[in-house]
C-alpha angles and dihedrals in degrees: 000000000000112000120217134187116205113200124189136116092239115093088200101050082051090049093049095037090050096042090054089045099061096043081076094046095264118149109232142197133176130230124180096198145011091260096057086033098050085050090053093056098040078063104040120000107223121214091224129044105186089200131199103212095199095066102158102276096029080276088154092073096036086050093052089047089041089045088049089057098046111086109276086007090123087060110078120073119241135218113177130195145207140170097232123058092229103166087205085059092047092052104046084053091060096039092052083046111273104145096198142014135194124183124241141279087044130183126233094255087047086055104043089045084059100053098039082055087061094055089238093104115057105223104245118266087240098064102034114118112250122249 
């Protein structure tokens, strides 16, 4: 079973992000900020980080730089979110080694495209194309 760890200040959007999650079979933990986030990793890695960007401070960004550094910290898949669409966000979360993004508030099938695009999530049997 696939681990996430989903990271933002807002209790709700955890909650939403975690409840989506383990509809799919992912095991998933919470973090309300980079500190408690970058412990837990230090701990168990997880393959998946779902990231708010907008952390007070910009700390999205300083905890993916900070992750990266850690040992194993290049390993989980980010996709970071935000609640504006800003392209020079975007691009400085790639740049620091977020693979997707999706803009908040998200929907479940926003989500859940986002991480299939990773190749974390199998695509379910049903709506597969046939051979």
């Amino acid at each position: 079973m696939n681990r996430c760890l989903v990271i933002d200040d807002s209790r709700t959007m955890r909650k939403i992000a975690r409840s989506i999650l383990e509809e799919v079979h992912f095991d998933t933990a919470e973090a309300e900020d980079g500190e408690a986030a970058l412990e837990y990793c230090r701990v168990e890695m997880p393959d998946l980080i779902i990231l708010d960007f907008d952390l007070p401070g910009n700390r999205g960004l300083e905890f993916l730089r900070r992750l990266r550094l850690i040992a194993d910290g290049k390993e989980p898949v980010i996709v970071f979110c935000a609640t504006e669409h800003d392209v020079g966000q975007i691009a400085e979360a790639l740049k620091a080694g977020a693979r997707e993004f999706v803009q908040k508030p998200f929907e479940r099938k926003e989500l859940l495209t986002k991480v299939l695009a990773t190749g974390l999530l199998q695509r379910p049997a049903a709506s597969r194309p046939a051979a």
